[in-house]
C-alpha positions in Angstrom: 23.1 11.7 -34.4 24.6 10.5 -31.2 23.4 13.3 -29.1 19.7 13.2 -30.5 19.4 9.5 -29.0 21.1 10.6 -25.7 18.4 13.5 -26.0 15.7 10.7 -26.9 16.6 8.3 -24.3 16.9 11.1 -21.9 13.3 11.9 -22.6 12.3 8.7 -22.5 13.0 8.0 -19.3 11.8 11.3 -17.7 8.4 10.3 -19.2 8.5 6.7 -17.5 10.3 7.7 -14.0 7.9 10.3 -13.9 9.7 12.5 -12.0 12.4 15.5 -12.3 15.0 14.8 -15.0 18.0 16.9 -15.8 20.0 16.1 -18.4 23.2 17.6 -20.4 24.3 16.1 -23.6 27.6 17.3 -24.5 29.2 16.0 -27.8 32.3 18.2 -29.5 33.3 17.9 -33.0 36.1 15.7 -32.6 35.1 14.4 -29.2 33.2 11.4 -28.8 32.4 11.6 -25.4 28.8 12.0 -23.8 27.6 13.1 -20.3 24.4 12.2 -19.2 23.3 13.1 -15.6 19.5 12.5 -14.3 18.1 12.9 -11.4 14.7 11.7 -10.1 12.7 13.7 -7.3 11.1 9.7 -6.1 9.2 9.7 -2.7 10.7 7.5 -0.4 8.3 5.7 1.7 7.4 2.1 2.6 4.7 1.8 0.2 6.1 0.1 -2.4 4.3 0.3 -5.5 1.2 1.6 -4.0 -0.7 3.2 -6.5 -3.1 6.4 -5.9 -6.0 5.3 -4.1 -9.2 5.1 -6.2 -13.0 5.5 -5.3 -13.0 2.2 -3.7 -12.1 2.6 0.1 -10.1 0.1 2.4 -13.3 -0.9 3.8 -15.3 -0.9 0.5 -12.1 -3.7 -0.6 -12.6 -5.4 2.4 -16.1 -5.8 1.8 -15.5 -7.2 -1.6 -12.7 -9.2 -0.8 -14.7 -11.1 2.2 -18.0 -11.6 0.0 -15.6 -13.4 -2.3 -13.6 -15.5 0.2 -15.2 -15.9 3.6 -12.5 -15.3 6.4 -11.3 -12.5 9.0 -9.9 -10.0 7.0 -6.4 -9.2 8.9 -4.8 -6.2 7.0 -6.0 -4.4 3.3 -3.3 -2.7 1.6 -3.1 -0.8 -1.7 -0.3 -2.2 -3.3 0.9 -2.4 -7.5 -2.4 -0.6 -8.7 -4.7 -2.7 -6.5 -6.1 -3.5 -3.0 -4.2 -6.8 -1.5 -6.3 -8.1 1.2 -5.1 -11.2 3.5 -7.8 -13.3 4.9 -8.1 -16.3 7.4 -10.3 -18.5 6.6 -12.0 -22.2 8.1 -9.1 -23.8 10.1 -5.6 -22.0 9.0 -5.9 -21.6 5.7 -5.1 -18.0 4.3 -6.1 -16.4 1.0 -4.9 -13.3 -0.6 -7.7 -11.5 -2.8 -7.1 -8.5 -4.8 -9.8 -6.0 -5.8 -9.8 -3.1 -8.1 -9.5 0.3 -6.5 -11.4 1.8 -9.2 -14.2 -1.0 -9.8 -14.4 -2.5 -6.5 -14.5 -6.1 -8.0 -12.2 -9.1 -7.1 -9.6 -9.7 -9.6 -8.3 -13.0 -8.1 -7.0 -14.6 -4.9 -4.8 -17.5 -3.9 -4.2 -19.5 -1.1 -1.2 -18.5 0.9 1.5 -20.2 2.5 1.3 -18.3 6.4 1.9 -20.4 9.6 1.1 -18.1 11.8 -3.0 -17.8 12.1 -3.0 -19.8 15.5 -1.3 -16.2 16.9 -3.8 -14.4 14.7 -6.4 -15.6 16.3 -5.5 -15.4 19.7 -4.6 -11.7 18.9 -8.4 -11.1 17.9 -9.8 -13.1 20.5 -12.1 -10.9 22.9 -12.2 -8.4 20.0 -15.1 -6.2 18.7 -13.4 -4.4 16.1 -12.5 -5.5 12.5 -10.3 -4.6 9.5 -13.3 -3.0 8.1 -13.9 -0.8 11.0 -10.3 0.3 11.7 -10.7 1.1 8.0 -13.7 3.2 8.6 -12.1 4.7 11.7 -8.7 5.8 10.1 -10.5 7.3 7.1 -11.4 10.3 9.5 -7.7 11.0 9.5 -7.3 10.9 5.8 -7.8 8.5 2.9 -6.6 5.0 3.9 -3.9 3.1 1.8 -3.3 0.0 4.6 -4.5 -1.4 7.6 -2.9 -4.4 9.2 -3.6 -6.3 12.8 -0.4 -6.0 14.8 -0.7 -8.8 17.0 2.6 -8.5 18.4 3.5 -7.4 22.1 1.0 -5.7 25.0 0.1 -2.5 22.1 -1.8 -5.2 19.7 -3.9 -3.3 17.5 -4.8 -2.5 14.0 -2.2 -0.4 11.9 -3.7 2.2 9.6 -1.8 4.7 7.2 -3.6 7.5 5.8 -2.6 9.6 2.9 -3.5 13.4 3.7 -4.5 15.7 0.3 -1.2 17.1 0.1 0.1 13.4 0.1 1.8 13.2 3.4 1.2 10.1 4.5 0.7 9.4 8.6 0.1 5.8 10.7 -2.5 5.1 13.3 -3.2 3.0 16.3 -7.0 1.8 16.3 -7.8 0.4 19.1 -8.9 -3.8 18.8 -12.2 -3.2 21.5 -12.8 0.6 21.2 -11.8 1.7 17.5 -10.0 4.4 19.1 -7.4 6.4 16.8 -4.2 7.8 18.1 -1.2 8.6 16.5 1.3 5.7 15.6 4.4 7.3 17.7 6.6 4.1 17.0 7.2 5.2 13.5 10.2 3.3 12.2 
């Protein structure tokens, strides 16, 4: 009885973690003892709960998310099954507006607590290009899963990371006047 809920559990859990699971369940006779070992083949990247992307684009969210909440959209990311999209709006207020990857429509915002929109604007200040477009510009390198402005330092930019189709994933440099795309070589 022991050993078919070890087995179960076992089970269980590969189904959830959704990824590789070993596990031996050894239980004697007259020994009460049970080994369990499990291993999980997880990706380890920075994306933390980022979901597969879904028909709706970075740029498509973008879109969405600054119909709903007029602003300048500063970075899009697709993070616990949905697009996360920080915008500035009048003054220094910021809003955070989620939209469906699948859908495309807003699924709620709230204001946000940032203090920092004063260097945010002076980073986009002289600027042509937007979230949207570093969006559009990134997706020729693969499907895109973030774009952020870096505003710090003499390299400001937007950040872009693309997912390739065998899910590598890759960061970008797109340039704030030019929407050029280079490799992001300061990968961390």
């Amino acid at each position: 009885m022991k050993r078919n809920i070890v087995i179960a559990v076992v089970t269980a859990a590969a189904l959830v973690g959704g990824g590789t699971a070993t596990a031996l369940a050894v239980a004697g006779d007259d020994d009460d003892s049970t080994s369990v070992t499990r291993t999980d083949d997880v990706r380890d990247d920075d994306r933390d709960g980022a979901a597969a992307p879904g028909k709706v684009t970075a740029a498509d969210a973008i879109t969405a998310a600054l119909k709903h909440t007029p602003g300048t959209a500063v970075s899009a990311e697709l993070d616990d099954g949905s697009w996360e999209i920080d915008v500035l709006a009048k003054g220094d207020t910021w809003h955070s507006v989620r939209v469906d990857p699948g859908t495309g429509k807003v699924l709620g915002s709230s204001k946000d607590d940032e203090d920092d929109a004063a260097e945010v604007r002076a980073a986009l200040k002289g600027t042509s290009v937007t979230a949207e477009q570093a969006a559009k510009a990134a997706a020729a390198k693969g499907t895109v899963v973030s774009v952020d402005l870096d505003d710090d330092g003499d390299d400001r930019g937007w950040e872009a990371e693309t997912l390739a189709s065998h899910g590598d994933g890759q960061d970008w440099s797109v340039g704030l006047t030019t929407a050029s795309v280079t490799a992001d070589r300061d990968d961390d």
